[in-house]
C-alpha positions as CSV (number, residue, x, y, z in Angstrom):
1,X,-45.8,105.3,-13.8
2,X,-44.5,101.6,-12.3
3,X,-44.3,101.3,-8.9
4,X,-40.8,100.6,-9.2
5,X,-37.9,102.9,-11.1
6,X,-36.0,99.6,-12.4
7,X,-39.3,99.2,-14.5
8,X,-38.0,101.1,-17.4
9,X,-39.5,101.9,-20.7
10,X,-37.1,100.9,-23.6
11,X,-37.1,104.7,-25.0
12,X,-34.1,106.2,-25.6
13,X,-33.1,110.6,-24.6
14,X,-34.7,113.5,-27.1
15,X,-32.2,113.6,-29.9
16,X,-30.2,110.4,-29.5
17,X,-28.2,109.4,-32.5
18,X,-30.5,107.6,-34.4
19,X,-28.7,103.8,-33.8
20,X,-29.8,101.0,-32.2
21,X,-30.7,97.5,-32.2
22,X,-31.5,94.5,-30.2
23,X,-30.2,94.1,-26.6
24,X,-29.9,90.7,-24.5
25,X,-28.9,92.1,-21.2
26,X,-30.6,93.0,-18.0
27,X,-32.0,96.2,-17.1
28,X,-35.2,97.9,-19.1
29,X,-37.5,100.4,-17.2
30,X,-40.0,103.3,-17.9
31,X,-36.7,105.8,-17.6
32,X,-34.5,106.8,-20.2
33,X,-30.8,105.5,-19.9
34,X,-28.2,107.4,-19.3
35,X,-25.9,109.3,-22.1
36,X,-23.2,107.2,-23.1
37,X,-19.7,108.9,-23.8
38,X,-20.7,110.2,-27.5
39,X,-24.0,111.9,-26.0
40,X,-26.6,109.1,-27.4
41,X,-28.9,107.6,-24.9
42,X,-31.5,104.4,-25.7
43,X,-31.6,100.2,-25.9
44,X,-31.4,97.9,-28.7
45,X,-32.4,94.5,-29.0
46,X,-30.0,92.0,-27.0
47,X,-28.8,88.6,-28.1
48,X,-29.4,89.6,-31.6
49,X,-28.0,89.3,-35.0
50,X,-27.8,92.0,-38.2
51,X,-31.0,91.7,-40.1
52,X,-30.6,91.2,-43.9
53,X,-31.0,94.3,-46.1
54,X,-35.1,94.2,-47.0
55,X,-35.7,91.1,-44.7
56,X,-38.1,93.6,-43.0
57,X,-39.1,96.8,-44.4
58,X,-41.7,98.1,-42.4
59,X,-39.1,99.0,-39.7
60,X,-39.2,102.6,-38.9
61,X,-36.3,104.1,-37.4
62,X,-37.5,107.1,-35.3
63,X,-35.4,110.6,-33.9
64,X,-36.8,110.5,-30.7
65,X,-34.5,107.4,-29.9
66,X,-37.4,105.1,-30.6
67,X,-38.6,102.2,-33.3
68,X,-41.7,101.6,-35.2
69,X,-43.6,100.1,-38.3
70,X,-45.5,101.3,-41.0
71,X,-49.2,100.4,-40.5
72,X,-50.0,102.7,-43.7
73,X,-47.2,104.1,-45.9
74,X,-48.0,107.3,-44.3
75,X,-48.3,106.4,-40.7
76,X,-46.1,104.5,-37.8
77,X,-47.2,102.7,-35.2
78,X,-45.1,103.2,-32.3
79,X,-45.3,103.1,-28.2
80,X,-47.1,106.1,-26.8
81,X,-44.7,106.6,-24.0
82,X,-42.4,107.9,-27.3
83,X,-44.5,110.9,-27.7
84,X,-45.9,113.8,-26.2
85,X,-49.3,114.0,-26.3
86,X,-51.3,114.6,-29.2
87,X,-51.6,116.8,-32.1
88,X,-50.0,119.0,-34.7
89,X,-45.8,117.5,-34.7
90,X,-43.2,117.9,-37.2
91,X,-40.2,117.3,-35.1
92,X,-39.9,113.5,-35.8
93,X,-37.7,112.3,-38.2
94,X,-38.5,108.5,-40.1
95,X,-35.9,106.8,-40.8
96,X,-37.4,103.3,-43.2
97,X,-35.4,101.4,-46.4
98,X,-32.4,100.4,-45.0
99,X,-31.0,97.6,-42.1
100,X,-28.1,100.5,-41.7
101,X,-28.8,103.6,-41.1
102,X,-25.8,105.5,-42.0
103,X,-26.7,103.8,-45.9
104,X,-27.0,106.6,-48.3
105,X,-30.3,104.5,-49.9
106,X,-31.8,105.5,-46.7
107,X,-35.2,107.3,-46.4
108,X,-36.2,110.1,-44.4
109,X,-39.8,111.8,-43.6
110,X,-40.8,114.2,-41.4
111,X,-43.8,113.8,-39.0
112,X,-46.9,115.9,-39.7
113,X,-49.1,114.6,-36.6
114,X,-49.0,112.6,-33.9
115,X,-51.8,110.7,-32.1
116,X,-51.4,108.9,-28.6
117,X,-53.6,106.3,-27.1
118,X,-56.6,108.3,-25.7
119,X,-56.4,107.7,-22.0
120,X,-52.4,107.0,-21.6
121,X,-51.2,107.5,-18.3
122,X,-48.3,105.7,-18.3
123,X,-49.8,102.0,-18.1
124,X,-51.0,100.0,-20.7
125,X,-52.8,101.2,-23.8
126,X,-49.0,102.0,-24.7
127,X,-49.7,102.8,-28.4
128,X,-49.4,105.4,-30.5
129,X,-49.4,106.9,-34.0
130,X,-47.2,109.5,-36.2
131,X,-48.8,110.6,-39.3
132,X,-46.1,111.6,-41.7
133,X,-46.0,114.6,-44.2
134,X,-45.6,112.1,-47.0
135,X,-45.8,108.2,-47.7
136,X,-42.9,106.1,-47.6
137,X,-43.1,103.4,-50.2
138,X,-42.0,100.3,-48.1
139,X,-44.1,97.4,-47.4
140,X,-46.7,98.1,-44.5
141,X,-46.9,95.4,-41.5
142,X,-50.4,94.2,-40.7
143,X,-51.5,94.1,-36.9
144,X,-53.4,91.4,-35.1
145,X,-57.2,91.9,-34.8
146,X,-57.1,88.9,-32.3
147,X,-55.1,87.3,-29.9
148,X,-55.3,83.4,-31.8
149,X,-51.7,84.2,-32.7
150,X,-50.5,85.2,-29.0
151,X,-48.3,82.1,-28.4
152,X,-45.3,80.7,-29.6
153,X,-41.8,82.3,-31.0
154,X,-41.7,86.1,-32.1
155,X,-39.7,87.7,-34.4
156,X,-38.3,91.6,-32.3
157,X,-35.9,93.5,-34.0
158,X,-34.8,97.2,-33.8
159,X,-31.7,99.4,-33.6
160,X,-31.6,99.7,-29.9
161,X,-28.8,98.6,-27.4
162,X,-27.6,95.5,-27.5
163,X,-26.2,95.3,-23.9
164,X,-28.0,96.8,-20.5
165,X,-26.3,100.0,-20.5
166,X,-25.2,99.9,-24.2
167,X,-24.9,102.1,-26.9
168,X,-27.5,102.9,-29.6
169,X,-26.8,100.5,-33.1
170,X,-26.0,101.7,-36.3
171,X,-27.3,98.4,-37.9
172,X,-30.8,96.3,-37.3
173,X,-30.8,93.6,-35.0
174,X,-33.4,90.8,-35.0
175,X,-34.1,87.9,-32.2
176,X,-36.4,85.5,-31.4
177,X,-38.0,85.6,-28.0
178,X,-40.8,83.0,-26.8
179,X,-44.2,83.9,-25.2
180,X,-45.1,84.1,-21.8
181,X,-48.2,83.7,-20.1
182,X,-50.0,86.4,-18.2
183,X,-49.8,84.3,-15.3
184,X,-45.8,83.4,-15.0
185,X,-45.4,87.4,-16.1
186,X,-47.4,88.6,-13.2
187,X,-45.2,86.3,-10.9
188,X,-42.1,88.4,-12.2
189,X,-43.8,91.8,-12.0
190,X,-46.7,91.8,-9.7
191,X,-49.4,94.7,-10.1
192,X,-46.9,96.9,-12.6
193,X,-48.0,94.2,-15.4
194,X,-51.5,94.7,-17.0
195,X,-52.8,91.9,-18.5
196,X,-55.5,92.2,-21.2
197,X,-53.4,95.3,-22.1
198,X,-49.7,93.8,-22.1
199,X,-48.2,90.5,-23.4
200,X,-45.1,89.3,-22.7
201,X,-42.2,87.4,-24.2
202,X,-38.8,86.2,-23.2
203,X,-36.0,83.4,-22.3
204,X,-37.4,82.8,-18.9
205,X,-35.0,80.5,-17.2
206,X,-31.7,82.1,-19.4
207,X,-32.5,85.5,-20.3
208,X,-29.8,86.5,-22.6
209,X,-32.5,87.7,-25.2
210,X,-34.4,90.9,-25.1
211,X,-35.3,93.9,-26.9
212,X,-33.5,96.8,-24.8
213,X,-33.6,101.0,-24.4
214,X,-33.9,102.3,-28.0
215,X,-36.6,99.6,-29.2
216,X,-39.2,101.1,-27.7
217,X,-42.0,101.1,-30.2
218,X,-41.0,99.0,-32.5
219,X,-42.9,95.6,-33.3
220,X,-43.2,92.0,-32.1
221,X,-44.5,90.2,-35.2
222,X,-44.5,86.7,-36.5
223,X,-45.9,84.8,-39.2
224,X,-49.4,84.4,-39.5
225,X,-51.1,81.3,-41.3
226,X,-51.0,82.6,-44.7
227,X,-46.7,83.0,-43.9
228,X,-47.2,87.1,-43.4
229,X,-46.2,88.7,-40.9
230,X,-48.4,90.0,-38.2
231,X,-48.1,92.6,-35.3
232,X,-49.0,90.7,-32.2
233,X,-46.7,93.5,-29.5
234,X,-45.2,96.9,-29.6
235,X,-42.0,97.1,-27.5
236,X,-42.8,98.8,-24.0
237,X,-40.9,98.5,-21.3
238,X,-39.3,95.5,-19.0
239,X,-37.0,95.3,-15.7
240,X,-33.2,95.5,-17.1
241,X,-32.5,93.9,-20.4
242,X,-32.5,90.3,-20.9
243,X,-32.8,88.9,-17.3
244,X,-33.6,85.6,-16.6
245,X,-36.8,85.5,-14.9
246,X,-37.5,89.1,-16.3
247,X,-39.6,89.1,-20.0
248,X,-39.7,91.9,-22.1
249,X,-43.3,93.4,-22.2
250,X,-44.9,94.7,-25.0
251,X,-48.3,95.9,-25.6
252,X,-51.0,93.8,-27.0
253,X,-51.7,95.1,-30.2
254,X,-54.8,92.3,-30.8
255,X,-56.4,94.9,-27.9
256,X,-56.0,97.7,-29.3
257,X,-56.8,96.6,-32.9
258,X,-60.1,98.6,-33.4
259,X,-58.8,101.6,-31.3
260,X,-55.9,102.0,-33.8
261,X,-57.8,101.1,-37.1
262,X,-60.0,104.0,-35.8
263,X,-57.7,106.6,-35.1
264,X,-55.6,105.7,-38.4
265,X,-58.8,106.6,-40.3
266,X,-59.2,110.0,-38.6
267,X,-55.6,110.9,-39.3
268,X,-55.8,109.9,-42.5
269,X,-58.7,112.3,-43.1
Protein backbone atom coordinates (compact mmCIF):
# COMPACT_ATOMS: atom_id res chain seq x y z
CA UNK A 1 0.00 0.00 0.00
CA UNK A 2 1.35 3.86 -0.73
CA UNK A 3 2.50 5.63 1.99
CA UNK A 4 0.01 8.14 1.42
CA UNK A 5 -4.04 7.59 1.07
CA UNK A 6 -4.25 10.51 -1.77
CA UNK A 7 -2.19 7.85 -3.75
CA UNK A 8 -5.16 6.15 -5.17
CA UNK A 9 -5.50 3.33 -7.60
CA UNK A 10 -7.83 4.25 -10.51
CA UNK A 11 -10.38 1.16 -9.73
CA UNK A 12 -13.68 1.74 -9.42
CA UNK A 13 -16.37 -0.10 -6.25
CA UNK A 14 -17.46 -4.06 -6.81
CA UNK A 15 -20.43 -3.77 -9.11
CA UNK A 16 -20.20 -0.24 -10.40
CA UNK A 17 -22.26 0.47 -13.47
CA UNK A 18 -20.17 -0.51 -16.12
CA UNK A 19 -19.43 3.39 -17.53
CA UNK A 20 -16.52 5.20 -17.70
CA UNK A 21 -14.02 6.94 -19.60
CA UNK A 22 -11.15 9.28 -19.53
CA UNK A 23 -10.74 11.85 -16.58
CA UNK A 24 -8.48 15.16 -16.64
CA UNK A 25 -8.89 16.24 -13.17
CA UNK A 26 -6.95 15.85 -9.94
CA UNK A 27 -7.28 13.25 -7.53
CA UNK A 28 -6.27 9.35 -8.35
CA UNK A 29 -5.13 7.02 -5.45
CA UNK A 30 -4.94 3.26 -4.46
CA UNK A 31 -8.71 3.74 -2.85
CA UNK A 32 -11.79 3.34 -4.50
CA UNK A 33 -13.95 6.62 -4.93
CA UNK A 34 -16.77 7.22 -3.33
CA UNK A 35 -20.50 6.19 -4.69
CA UNK A 36 -21.92 8.89 -6.65
CA UNK A 37 -25.78 9.64 -6.30
CA UNK A 38 -26.90 6.58 -8.74
CA UNK A 39 -24.71 4.08 -6.58
CA UNK A 40 -21.61 3.76 -9.36
CA UNK A 41 -18.26 4.36 -8.00
CA UNK A 42 -14.76 4.53 -10.46
CA UNK A 43 -12.65 7.22 -12.83
CA UNK A 44 -12.52 7.76 -16.44
CA UNK A 45 -10.07 9.26 -18.46
CA UNK A 46 -9.97 13.22 -18.06
CA UNK A 47 -9.49 15.84 -20.84
CA UNK A 48 -10.75 13.30 -23.24
CA UNK A 49 -12.75 13.01 -26.29
CA UNK A 50 -15.50 9.99 -27.60
CA UNK A 51 -13.43 7.39 -29.35
CA UNK A 52 -14.73 6.43 -32.86
CA UNK A 53 -16.77 3.20 -33.00
CA UNK A 54 -13.85 0.38 -33.89
CA UNK A 55 -10.99 2.98 -33.61
CA UNK A 56 -9.84 0.57 -30.94
CA UNK A 57 -11.17 -2.75 -30.38
CA UNK A 58 -9.17 -4.44 -28.00
CA UNK A 59 -10.77 -2.30 -25.18
CA UNK A 60 -12.23 -4.46 -22.68
CA UNK A 61 -14.79 -3.08 -20.50
CA UNK A 62 -14.74 -4.88 -17.18
CA UNK A 63 -17.74 -5.35 -14.14
CA UNK A 64 -15.46 -4.86 -11.42
CA UNK A 65 -15.43 -1.02 -12.43
CA UNK A 66 -12.12 -1.58 -14.28
CA UNK A 67 -10.63 -1.46 -18.13
CA UNK A 68 -8.55 -3.78 -20.02
CA UNK A 69 -7.34 -5.23 -23.51
CA UNK A 70 -7.35 -8.30 -25.17
CA UNK A 71 -3.82 -9.85 -25.28
CA UNK A 72 -5.47 -13.21 -26.79
CA UNK A 73 -9.15 -13.27 -27.83
CA UNK A 74 -9.59 -15.27 -24.84
CA UNK A 75 -7.68 -13.40 -22.26
CA UNK A 76 -7.53 -9.55 -20.76
CA UNK A 77 -4.80 -7.88 -19.55
CA UNK A 78 -5.73 -5.78 -16.73
CA UNK A 79 -4.13 -4.18 -13.35
CA UNK A 80 -3.76 -6.69 -10.62
CA UNK A 81 -5.02 -4.37 -7.93
CA UNK A 82 -8.62 -5.21 -10.01
CA UNK A 83 -8.66 -8.64 -8.81
CA UNK A 84 -8.55 -10.82 -6.04
CA UNK A 85 -5.98 -13.11 -6.06
CA UNK A 86 -5.74 -15.97 -8.17
CA UNK A 87 -7.67 -18.82 -9.46
CA UNK A 88 -10.84 -20.36 -10.50
CA UNK A 89 -13.40 -16.78 -11.19
CA UNK A 90 -16.46 -16.46 -13.10
CA UNK A 91 -17.79 -13.31 -11.59
CA UNK A 92 -16.30 -10.85 -14.20
CA UNK A 93 -18.23 -9.76 -16.84
CA UNK A 94 -16.29 -8.43 -20.48
CA UNK A 95 -17.73 -5.99 -22.00
CA UNK A 96 -15.47 -5.53 -25.88
CA UNK A 97 -17.13 -4.36 -29.57
CA UNK A 98 -18.48 -1.22 -28.89
CA UNK A 99 -17.19 2.64 -27.94
CA UNK A 100 -20.83 2.64 -25.98
CA UNK A 101 -21.68 0.41 -23.81
CA UNK A 102 -25.39 0.66 -23.56
CA UNK A 103 -25.10 -0.36 -27.72
CA UNK A 104 -27.08 -3.46 -28.28
CA UNK A 105 -23.96 -4.76 -30.79
CA UNK A 106 -22.18 -5.01 -27.58
CA UNK A 107 -20.42 -8.20 -26.41
CA UNK A 108 -20.41 -9.85 -23.29
CA UNK A 109 -18.19 -12.92 -21.72
CA UNK A 110 -17.93 -14.23 -18.62
CA UNK A 111 -14.56 -14.82 -16.77
CA UNK A 112 -13.36 -18.44 -16.28
CA UNK A 113 -9.96 -17.66 -14.43
CA UNK A 114 -8.07 -15.14 -13.21
CA UNK A 115 -4.35 -14.86 -12.74
CA UNK A 116 -2.50 -11.97 -10.64
CA UNK A 117 1.16 -10.96 -10.82
CA UNK A 118 2.87 -13.59 -8.63
CA UNK A 119 4.30 -11.52 -5.82
CA UNK A 120 1.62 -8.48 -5.79
CA UNK A 121 1.61 -6.65 -2.73
CA UNK A 122 0.23 -3.67 -3.62
CA UNK A 123 3.42 -2.05 -5.46
CA UNK A 124 4.48 -2.57 -8.74
CA UNK A 125 4.26 -5.71 -10.71
CA UNK A 126 0.50 -4.29 -11.04
CA UNK A 127 -0.60 -6.70 -13.74
CA UNK A 128 -2.91 -9.20 -14.16
CA UNK A 129 -4.88 -11.60 -16.30
CA UNK A 130 -8.61 -12.88 -16.80
CA UNK A 131 -9.06 -15.89 -18.81
CA UNK A 132 -12.54 -15.89 -20.30
CA UNK A 133 -14.92 -18.80 -20.79
CA UNK A 134 -14.93 -18.07 -24.52
CA UNK A 135 -13.00 -15.88 -27.22
CA UNK A 136 -14.06 -12.67 -28.19
CA UNK A 137 -13.41 -12.02 -31.83
CA UNK A 138 -11.93 -8.40 -31.67
CA UNK A 139 -8.58 -7.43 -32.64
CA UNK A 140 -5.89 -8.40 -29.90
CA UNK A 141 -3.38 -5.54 -28.76
CA UNK A 142 0.27 -6.54 -28.79
CA UNK A 143 2.45 -5.59 -25.60
CA UNK A 144 6.02 -4.22 -25.55
CA UNK A 145 8.84 -6.74 -25.04
CA UNK A 146 11.14 -3.69 -24.59
CA UNK A 147 11.21 -0.40 -23.34
CA UNK A 148 12.74 1.36 -27.05
CA UNK A 149 9.26 2.65 -27.33
CA UNK A 150 9.05 4.25 -23.69
CA UNK A 151 9.04 7.96 -24.81
CA UNK A 152 7.11 10.23 -26.51
CA UNK A 153 3.02 10.72 -26.79
CA UNK A 154 0.58 7.77 -25.68
CA UNK A 155 -2.57 7.04 -26.72
CA UNK A 156 -4.99 6.21 -22.92
CA UNK A 157 -8.47 5.65 -23.29
CA UNK A 158 -11.17 3.99 -21.16
CA UNK A 159 -14.67 4.49 -19.77
CA UNK A 160 -13.68 5.86 -16.48
CA UNK A 161 -14.47 9.36 -14.91
CA UNK A 162 -13.80 12.17 -16.60
CA UNK A 163 -13.64 14.63 -13.69
CA UNK A 164 -11.85 13.90 -10.04
CA UNK A 165 -14.80 12.93 -8.29
CA UNK A 166 -16.93 12.10 -11.45
CA UNK A 167 -19.13 9.70 -12.61
CA UNK A 168 -18.44 6.46 -14.44
CA UNK A 169 -18.97 7.01 -18.68
CA UNK A 170 -21.24 5.44 -20.75
CA UNK A 171 -19.04 6.15 -23.90
CA UNK A 172 -15.07 5.58 -24.54
CA UNK A 173 -12.89 8.39 -24.08
CA UNK A 174 -9.35 8.60 -25.56
CA UNK A 175 -6.37 11.33 -24.72
CA UNK A 176 -3.00 11.81 -25.38
CA UNK A 177 -0.68 12.15 -22.44
CA UNK A 178 3.30 12.69 -22.84
CA UNK A 179 6.00 10.58 -21.06
CA UNK A 180 7.78 11.31 -18.08
CA UNK A 181 11.01 10.34 -16.91
CA UNK A 182 11.62 8.24 -13.92
CA UNK A 183 13.53 10.96 -12.49
CA UNK A 184 10.95 14.13 -12.65
CA UNK A 185 8.14 11.26 -11.52
CA UNK A 186 10.10 10.42 -8.37
CA UNK A 187 10.42 14.28 -7.70
CA UNK A 188 6.45 14.22 -7.66
CA UNK A 189 6.06 11.00 -5.67
CA UNK A 190 9.07 10.11 -3.78
CA UNK A 191 9.61 6.38 -2.58
CA UNK A 192 5.70 5.44 -3.49
CA UNK A 193 6.92 5.38 -7.28
CA UNK A 194 8.88 2.22 -8.48
CA UNK A 195 10.86 2.68 -11.19
CA UNK A 196 11.91 -0.27 -13.37
CA UNK A 197 8.31 -1.44 -12.48
CA UNK A 198 6.21 1.82 -13.23
CA UNK A 199 6.36 4.43 -16.07
CA UNK A 200 4.77 7.42 -16.09
CA UNK A 201 2.94 9.88 -18.32
CA UNK A 202 1.23 13.26 -18.02
CA UNK A 203 0.79 17.21 -18.72
CA UNK A 204 3.40 18.13 -16.22
CA UNK A 205 3.23 21.86 -15.94
CA UNK A 206 -0.91 21.86 -16.97
CA UNK A 207 -2.35 18.78 -15.90
CA UNK A 208 -5.77 18.87 -17.33
CA UNK A 209 -5.17 15.33 -18.88
CA UNK A 210 -5.31 12.04 -17.16
CA UNK A 211 -6.78 8.74 -17.07
CA UNK A 212 -8.96 8.75 -13.69
CA UNK A 213 -10.93 6.06 -11.17
CA UNK A 214 -12.60 3.52 -13.48
CA UNK A 215 -9.46 3.19 -16.02
CA UNK A 216 -7.70 1.17 -13.90
CA UNK A 217 -6.32 -1.58 -16.09
CA UNK A 218 -6.78 -0.52 -19.17
CA UNK A 219 -3.80 0.24 -21.71
CA UNK A 220 -1.31 2.90 -22.54
CA UNK A 221 -0.39 2.03 -26.19
CA UNK A 222 0.98 3.83 -29.11
CA UNK A 223 2.15 3.17 -32.46
CA UNK A 224 4.99 1.12 -32.98
CA UNK A 225 7.34 1.39 -36.10
CA UNK A 226 5.47 -0.79 -38.37
CA UNK A 227 2.08 1.92 -37.38
CA UNK A 228 0.61 -0.89 -34.76
CA UNK A 229 -0.20 -0.34 -31.81
CA UNK A 230 1.71 -1.44 -28.83
CA UNK A 231 1.15 -1.85 -25.05
CA UNK A 232 3.90 0.17 -23.35
CA UNK A 233 1.51 0.83 -19.63
CA UNK A 234 -1.47 -0.53 -17.88
CA UNK A 235 -3.36 2.23 -15.95
CA UNK A 236 -2.41 2.00 -12.11
CA UNK A 237 -2.81 4.49 -9.91
CA UNK A 238 -1.84 8.43 -9.58
CA UNK A 239 -2.33 11.36 -6.92
CA UNK A 240 -5.96 13.01 -7.93
CA UNK A 241 -6.73 13.09 -11.55
CA UNK A 242 -5.00 15.34 -13.88
CA UNK A 243 -2.82 17.56 -11.64
CA UNK A 244 -0.31 19.62 -12.76
CA UNK A 245 2.82 18.38 -11.44
CA UNK A 246 1.08 14.95 -10.71
CA UNK A 247 1.46 12.08 -13.84
CA UNK A 248 -0.65 9.37 -14.13
CA UNK A 249 1.35 6.07 -13.45
CA UNK A 250 1.02 2.99 -15.16
CA UNK A 251 2.82 -0.12 -15.06
CA UNK A 252 5.54 -0.98 -17.35
CA UNK A 253 4.40 -3.57 -19.38
CA UNK A 254 8.05 -3.90 -21.42
CA UNK A 255 8.99 -5.39 -17.60
CA UNK A 256 6.71 -7.66 -17.28
CA UNK A 257 6.73 -8.82 -20.94
CA UNK A 258 8.09 -12.43 -20.35
CA UNK A 259 6.19 -12.74 -16.95
CA UNK A 260 2.92 -12.30 -18.85
CA UNK A 261 3.74 -14.21 -22.10
CA UNK A 262 4.42 -16.99 -19.50
CA UNK A 263 1.49 -17.04 -17.51
CA UNK A 264 -0.84 -16.43 -20.73
CA UNK A 265 0.55 -19.87 -21.88
CA UNK A 266 -0.28 -21.66 -18.71
CA UNK A 267 -3.86 -20.27 -18.71
CA UNK A 268 -4.26 -21.16 -22.00
CA UNK A 269 -3.44 -24.75 -21.25
Amino acid sequence: MRSSLKHLKRTTAAGAVALAAFSLLPGTAFASPAPDSSGSVGTKVVGGTKADQGEFPFMVRLSMGCGGALYAKDIVLTAAHCVDGSGPNTDITATAGVVDLEDSAAVTVKSKEVLQAPGYNGKGKDWALIKLEKPIDQPTLKIAQDDKLNNGDFTIAGWGADKEGGDQQRYLLKATVPFVDDATCEKAYGDDLTPGDEICAGKLDTGGVDTCQGDSGGPMFRKDDAGEWLQVGIVSWGEGCARPGKPGVYSEVSTFAADIQKAAGELGA
